[in-house]
C-alpha positions as CSV (number, residue, x, y, z in Angstrom):
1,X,-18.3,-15.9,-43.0
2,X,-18.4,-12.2,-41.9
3,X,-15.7,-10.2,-40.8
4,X,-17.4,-9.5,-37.9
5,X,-18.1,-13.3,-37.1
6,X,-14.2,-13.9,-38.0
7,X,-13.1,-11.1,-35.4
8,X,-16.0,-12.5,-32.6
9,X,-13.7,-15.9,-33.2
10,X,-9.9,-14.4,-33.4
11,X,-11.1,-12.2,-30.2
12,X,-12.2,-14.9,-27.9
13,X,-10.6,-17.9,-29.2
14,X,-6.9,-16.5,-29.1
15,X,-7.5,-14.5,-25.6
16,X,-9.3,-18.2,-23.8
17,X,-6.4,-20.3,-25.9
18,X,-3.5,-18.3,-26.9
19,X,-3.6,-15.3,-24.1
20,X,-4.1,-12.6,-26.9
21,X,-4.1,-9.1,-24.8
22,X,-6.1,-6.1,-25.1
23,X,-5.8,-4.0,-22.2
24,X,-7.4,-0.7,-21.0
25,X,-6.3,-0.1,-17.2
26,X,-9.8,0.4,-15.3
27,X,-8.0,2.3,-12.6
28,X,-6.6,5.0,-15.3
29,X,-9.7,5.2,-17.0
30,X,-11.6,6.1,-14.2
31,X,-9.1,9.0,-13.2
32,X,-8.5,9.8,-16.5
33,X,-10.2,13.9,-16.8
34,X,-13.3,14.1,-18.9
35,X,-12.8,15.5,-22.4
36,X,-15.1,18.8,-23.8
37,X,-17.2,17.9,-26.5
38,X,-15.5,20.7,-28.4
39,X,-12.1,18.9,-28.3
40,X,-10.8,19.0,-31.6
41,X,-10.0,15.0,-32.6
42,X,-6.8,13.8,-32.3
43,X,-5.2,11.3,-34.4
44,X,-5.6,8.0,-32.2
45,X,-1.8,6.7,-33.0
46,X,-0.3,9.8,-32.5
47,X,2.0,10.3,-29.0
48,X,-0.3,12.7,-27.1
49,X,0.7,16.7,-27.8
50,X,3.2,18.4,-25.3
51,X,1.8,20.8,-23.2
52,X,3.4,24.2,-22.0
53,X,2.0,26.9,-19.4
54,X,3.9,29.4,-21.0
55,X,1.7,31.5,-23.3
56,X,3.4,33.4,-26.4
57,X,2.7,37.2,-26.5
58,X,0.6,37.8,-29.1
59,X,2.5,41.9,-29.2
60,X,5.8,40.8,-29.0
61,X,5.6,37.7,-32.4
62,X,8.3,35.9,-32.1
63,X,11.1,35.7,-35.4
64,X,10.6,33.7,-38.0
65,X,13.0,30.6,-38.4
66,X,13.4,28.4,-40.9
67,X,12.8,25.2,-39.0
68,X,14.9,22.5,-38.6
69,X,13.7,18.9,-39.3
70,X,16.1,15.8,-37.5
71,X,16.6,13.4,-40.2
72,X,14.8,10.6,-38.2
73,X,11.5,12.9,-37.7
74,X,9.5,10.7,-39.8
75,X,10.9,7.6,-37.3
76,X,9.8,9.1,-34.3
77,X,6.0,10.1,-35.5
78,X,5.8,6.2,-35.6
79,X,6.8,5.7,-31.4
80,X,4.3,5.2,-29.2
81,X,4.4,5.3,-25.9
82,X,3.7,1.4,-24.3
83,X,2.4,2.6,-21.3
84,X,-1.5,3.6,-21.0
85,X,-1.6,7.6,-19.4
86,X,-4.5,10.4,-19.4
87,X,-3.1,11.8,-22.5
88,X,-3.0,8.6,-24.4
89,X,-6.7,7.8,-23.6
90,X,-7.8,11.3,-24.9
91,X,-5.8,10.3,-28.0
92,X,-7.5,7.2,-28.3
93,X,-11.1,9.2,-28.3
94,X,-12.4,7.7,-24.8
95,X,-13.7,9.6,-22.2
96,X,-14.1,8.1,-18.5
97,X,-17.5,7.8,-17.9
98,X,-19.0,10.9,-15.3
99,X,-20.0,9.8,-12.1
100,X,-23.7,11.6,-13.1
101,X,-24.2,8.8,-15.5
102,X,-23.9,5.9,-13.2
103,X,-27.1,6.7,-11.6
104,X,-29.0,4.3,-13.8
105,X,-28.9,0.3,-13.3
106,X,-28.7,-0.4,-17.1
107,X,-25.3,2.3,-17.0
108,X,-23.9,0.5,-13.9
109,X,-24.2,-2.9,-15.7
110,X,-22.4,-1.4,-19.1
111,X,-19.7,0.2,-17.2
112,X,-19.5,-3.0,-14.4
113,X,-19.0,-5.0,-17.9
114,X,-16.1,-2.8,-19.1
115,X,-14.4,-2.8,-15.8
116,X,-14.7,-6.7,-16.0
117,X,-13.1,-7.1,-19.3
118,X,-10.8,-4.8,-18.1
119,X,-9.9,-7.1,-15.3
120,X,-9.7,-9.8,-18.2
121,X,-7.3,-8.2,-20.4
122,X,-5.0,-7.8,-17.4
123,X,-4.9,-11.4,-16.6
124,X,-3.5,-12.5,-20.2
125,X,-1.5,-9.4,-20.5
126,X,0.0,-11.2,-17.6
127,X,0.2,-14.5,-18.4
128,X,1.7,-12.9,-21.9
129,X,5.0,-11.4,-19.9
130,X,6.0,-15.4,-19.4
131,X,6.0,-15.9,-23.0
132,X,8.1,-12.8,-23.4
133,X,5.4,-10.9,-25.8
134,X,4.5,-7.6,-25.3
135,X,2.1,-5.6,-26.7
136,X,1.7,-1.9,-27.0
137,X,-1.1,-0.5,-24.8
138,X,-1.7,2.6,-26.4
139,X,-2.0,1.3,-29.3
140,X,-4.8,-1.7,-28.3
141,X,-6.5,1.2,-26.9
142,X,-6.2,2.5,-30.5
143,X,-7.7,-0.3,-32.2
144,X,-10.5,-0.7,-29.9
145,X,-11.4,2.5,-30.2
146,X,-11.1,2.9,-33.9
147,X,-12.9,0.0,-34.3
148,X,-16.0,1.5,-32.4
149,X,-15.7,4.4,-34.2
150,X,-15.7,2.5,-37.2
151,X,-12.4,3.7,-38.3
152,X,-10.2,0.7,-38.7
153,X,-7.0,1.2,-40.0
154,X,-6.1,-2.0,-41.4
155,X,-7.8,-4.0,-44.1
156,X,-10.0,-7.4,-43.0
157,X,-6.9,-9.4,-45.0
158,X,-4.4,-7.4,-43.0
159,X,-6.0,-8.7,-39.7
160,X,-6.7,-12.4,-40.4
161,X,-3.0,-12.8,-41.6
162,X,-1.8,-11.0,-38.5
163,X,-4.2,-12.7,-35.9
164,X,-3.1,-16.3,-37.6
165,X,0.7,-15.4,-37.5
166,X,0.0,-13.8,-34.0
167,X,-1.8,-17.1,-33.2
168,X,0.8,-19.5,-34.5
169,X,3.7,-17.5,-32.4
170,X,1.7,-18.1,-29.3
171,X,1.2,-21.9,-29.6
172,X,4.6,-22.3,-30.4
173,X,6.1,-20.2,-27.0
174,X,3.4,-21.9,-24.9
175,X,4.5,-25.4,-25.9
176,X,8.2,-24.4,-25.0
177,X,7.5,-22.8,-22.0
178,X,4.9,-25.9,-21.2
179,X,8.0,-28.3,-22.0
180,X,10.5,-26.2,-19.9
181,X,7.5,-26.6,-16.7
182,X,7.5,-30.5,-17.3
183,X,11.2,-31.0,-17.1
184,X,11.3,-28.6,-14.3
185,X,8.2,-30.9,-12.3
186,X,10.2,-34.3,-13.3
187,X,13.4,-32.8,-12.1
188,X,11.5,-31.8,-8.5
189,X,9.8,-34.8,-8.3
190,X,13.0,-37.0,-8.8
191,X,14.6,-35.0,-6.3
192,X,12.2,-35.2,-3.4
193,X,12.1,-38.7,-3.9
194,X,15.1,-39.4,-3.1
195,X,15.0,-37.9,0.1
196,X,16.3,-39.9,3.6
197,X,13.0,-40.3,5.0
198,X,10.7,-39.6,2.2
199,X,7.8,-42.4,1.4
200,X,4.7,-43.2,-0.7
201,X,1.7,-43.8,-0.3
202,X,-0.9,-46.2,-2.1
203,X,-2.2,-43.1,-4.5
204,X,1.2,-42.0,-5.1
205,X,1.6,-39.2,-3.3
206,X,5.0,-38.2,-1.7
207,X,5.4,-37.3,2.2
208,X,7.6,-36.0,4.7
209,X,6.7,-35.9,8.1
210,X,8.7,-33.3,9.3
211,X,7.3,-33.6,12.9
212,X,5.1,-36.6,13.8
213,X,3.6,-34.2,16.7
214,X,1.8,-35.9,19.6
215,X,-1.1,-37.8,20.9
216,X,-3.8,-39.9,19.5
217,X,-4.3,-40.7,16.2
218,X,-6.6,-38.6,13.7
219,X,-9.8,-39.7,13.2
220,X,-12.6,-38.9,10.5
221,X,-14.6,-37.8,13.6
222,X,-12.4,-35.5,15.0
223,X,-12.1,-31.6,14.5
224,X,-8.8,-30.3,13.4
225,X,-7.4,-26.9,13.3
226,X,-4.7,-26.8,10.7
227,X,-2.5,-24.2,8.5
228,X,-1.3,-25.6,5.0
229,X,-0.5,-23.9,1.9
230,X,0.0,-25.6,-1.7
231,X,2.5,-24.6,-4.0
232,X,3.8,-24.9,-7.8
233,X,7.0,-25.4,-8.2
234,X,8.2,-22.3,-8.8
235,X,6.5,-20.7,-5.5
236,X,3.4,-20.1,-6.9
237,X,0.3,-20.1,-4.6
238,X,-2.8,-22.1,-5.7
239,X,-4.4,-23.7,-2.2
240,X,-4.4,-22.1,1.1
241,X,-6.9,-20.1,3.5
242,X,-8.6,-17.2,2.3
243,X,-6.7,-15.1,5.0
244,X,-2.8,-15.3,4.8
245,X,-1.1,-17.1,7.6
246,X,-4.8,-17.6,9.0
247,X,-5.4,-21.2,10.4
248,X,-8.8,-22.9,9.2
249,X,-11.3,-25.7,11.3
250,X,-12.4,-28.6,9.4
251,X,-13.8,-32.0,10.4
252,X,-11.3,-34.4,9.1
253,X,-14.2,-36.2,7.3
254,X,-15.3,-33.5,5.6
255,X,-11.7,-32.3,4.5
256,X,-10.6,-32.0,1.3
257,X,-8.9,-35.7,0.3
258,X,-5.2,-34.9,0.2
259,X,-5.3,-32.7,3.4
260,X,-7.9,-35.8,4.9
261,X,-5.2,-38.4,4.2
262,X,-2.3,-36.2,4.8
263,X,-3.3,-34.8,8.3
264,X,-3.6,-38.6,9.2
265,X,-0.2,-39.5,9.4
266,X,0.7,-37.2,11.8
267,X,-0.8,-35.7,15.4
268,X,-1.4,-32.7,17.2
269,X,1.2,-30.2,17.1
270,X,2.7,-32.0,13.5
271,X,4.0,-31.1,10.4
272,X,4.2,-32.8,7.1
273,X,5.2,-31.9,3.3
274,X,3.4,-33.5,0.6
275,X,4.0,-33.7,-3.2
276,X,1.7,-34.5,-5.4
277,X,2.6,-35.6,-9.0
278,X,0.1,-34.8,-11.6
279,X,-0.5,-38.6,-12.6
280,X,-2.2,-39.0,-8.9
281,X,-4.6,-35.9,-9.7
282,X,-8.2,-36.4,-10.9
283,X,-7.5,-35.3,-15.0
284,X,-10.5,-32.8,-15.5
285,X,-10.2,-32.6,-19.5
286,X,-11.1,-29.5,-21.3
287,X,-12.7,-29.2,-24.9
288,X,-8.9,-30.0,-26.5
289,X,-8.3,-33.2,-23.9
290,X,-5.9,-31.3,-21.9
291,X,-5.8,-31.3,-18.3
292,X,-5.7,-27.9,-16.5
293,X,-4.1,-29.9,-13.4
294,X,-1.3,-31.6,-15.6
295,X,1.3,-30.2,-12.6
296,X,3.2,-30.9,-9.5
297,X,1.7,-29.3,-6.6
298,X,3.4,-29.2,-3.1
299,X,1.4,-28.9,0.3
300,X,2.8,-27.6,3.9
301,X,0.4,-28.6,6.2
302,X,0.5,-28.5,10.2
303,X,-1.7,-29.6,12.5
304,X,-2.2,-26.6,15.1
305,X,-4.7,-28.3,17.6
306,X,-7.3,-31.2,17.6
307,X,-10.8,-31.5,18.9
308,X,-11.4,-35.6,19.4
309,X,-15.1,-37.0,19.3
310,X,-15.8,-40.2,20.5
């Protein structure tokens, strides 16, 4: 198989599976100042060159000194900055693209791609701070840009051993943290259960009505304006109206099931808590048999106001 086949594989299959990073910042890139094309190259690894206003009179030579070299010079030629700046970029060999060459649909679909991927790497540079992993930017920039250039700095054996020992580190964090979730759900779960007041219902879903509200029971028929919110159980928001804190219409027969069946038990004016364990969810396997809903999710709903049809 090719190297460039092998890299196609290691670049897709450990960002979709194992949250491999490479970032480039769209927003930098496209404030980043454009580059001469007289620019003399830089050395794409190299901490981008201090720059001084001060200009040395060319009359008046300074004295020659015998220069003094710290004993840990060749250390700090090897740090790179993590964080992705205008200087870095230039290092790298990119230039933003001019706005003068966005005037063509074909350019506006290349550089709508890069800003995508951009967008992309973000996300699993993300998900990649839960694992504790962090990779330096500048030098992802680096590699992508060398790699364009055709200037690869590392040998095709160098880079399967490190994508597989890369790969292997990732699995192994994201089953931990995976395991830490699960106990974490249980441990909820358990809890809420044993709630004064807390019940079941035939699916297995678990309810408290913390307001039963008034008037008629909820029918499929009726129109309900209602504000609800689901949650992980560490806060995180995964269901609720586009617009934050905004209420949304439904009728009740056209509502998604849990908010259908949950809105039922209570009235106008009502509120209710719901927790959902992941054995009552629909399991929507992937490729690998996992299910990407294998997790506690906890619903606030209230019933703000109620249109009845007879």
């Amino acid at each position: 198989m090719s190297l460039s086949r092998i890299k196609g594989f290691y670049l897709f299959g450990t960002m979709m599976m194992s949250g491999m990073t490479l970032f480039v910042s769209a927003a930098e890139l496209s404030t980043a100042p454009v580059t001469s094309s007289e620019t003399a190259p830089v050395d794409a690894l190299a901490p981008a060159p201090v720059m001084t206003a001060e200009k040395t009179s060319e009359s008046a030579p300074a004295p020659e000194q015998t220069p003094v070299v710290p004993a840990n010079q060749d250390a700090e030629k090897n740090v790179v900055p993590p964080e992705v700046t205008a200087e870095s970029i230039i290092a790298a060999g990119i230039a933003p693209a001019p706005a003068q060459m966005l005037d063509s649909e074909e350019q506006k679909r290349a550089y709508a791609s890069g800003v995508m991927l951009a967008h992309f790497i973000e996300e699993q540079l993300a998900n990649q701070k839960s694992l504790h992993i962090t990779l330096n930017k500048n030098i992802l920039l680096a590699g992508i840009a060398d790699t364009f250039g055709h200037q690869v700095k590392m040998s095709d054996e160098d880079i399967r051993a490190t994508m597989s020992t890369f790969d292997e580190q990732v699995k192994v964090l994201t089953q931990a943290q995976n395991e830490k979730k699960q106990a974490a759900d249980k441990a909820y779960v358990d809890a809420f259960a044993k709630r004064e007041g807390v019940k079941k219902t035939k699916q297995g879903l678990l309810y408290f009505i913390d307001n039963k509200g008034e008037g008629a029971a909820l029918k499929d028929t009726d129109t309900v304006q209602v504000n609800y919110k689901g949650t992980l159980v560490d806060g995180t928001v995964v269901d609720a109206p586009k617009i934050d804190n905004a209420n949304e219409i439904f009728r009740i027969a056209n509502m998604p099931p849990v908010l259908r069946d949950s809105v039922k038990l209570i009235r106008k004016g009502g509120e209710i808590t719901v927790v959902i364990p992941p054995a009552t969810l629909e399991k929507a396997k992937d490729a690998h048999g996992e299910s990407p809903l294998n997790t506690v999710v906890i619903y606030t709903i209230s019933v703000v106001d109620v249109t009845q049809t007879k």
